[in-house]
VMD Tcl script that draws the C-alpha trace (Angstrom):
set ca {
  {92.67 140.05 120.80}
  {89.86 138.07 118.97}
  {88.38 137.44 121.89}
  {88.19 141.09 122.53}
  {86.69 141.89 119.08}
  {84.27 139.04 119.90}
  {82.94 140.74 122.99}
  {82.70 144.36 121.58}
  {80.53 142.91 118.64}
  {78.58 140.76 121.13}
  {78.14 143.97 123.22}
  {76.91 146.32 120.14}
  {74.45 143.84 118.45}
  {73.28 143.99 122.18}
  {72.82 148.02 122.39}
  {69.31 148.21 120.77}
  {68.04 145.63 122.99}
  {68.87 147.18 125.72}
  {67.62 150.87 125.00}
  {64.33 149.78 123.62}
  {64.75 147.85 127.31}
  {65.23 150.99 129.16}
  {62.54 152.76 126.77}
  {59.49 150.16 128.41}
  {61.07 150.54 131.70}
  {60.78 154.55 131.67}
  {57.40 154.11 130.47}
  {56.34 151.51 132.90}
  {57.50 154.07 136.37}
  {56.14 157.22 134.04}
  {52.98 157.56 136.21}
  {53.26 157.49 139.97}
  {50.02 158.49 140.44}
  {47.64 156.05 143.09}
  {44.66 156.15 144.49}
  {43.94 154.77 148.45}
  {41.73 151.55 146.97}
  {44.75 150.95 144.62}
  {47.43 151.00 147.05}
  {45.48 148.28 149.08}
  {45.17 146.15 146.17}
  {48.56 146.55 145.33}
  {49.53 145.92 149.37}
  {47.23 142.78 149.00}
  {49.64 141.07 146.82}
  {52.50 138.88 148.14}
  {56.22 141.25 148.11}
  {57.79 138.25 146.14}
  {55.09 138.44 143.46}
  {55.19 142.36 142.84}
  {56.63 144.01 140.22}
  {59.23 146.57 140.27}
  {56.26 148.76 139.32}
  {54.11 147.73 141.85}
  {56.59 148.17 144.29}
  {57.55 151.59 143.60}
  {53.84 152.43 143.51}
  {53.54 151.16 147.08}
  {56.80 153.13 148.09}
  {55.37 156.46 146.77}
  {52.04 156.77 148.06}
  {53.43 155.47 151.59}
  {55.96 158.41 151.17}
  {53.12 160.97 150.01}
  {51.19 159.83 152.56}
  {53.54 160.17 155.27}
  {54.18 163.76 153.80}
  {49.80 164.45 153.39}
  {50.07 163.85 157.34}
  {52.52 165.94 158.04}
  {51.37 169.14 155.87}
  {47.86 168.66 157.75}
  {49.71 168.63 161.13}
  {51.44 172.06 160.12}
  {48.18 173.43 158.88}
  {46.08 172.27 162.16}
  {49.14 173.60 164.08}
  {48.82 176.72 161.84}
  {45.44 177.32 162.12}
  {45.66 176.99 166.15}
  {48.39 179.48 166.56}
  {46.30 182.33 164.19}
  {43.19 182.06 166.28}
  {45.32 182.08 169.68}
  {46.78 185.07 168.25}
  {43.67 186.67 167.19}
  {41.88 185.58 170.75}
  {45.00 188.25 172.42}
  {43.11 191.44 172.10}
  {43.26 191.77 168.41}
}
mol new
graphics top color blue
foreach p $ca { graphics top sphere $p radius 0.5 }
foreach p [lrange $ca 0 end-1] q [lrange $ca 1 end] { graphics top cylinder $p $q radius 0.2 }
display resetview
């Protein structure tokens, strides 16, 4: 039972640690926000010498850019199928 009462005290002297913890972590992944020369700086540097931040950085603009691609692909394919339209005797 003392060992018990040992942990819990352990574990509560340890609870403002970790929330200022997750407070710098929140505020390190805040802003996803990077530009192309960025990302190749970032994609310069060796995977086992990122950060988690640099890492997620990487992971978002590859996914944003995968998705840019795609939303000009609908708009080209868009844009075709309005002036094919059009060219039908309209």
């Amino acid at each position: 039972m003392c060992n018990l009462s040992r942990r819990q005290s352990q574990v509560e002297q340890d609870v403002p640690s970790l929330e200022d913890q997750l407070i710098a972590l929140k505020d390190a992944l805040h802003n996803f926000d990077i530009c192309e020369p960025m990302y190749m700086e970032l994609k310069s540097i060796p995977e086992q010498r990122r950060t988690a931040r640099e890492h997620i950085l990487i992971m978002a603009y590859e996914k944003y850019q995968y998705c840019r691609e795609e939303i000009q692909e609908l708009r080209m394919s868009r844009d075709t199928s309005r002036s094919d339209s059009c060219g039908d005797g309209h």
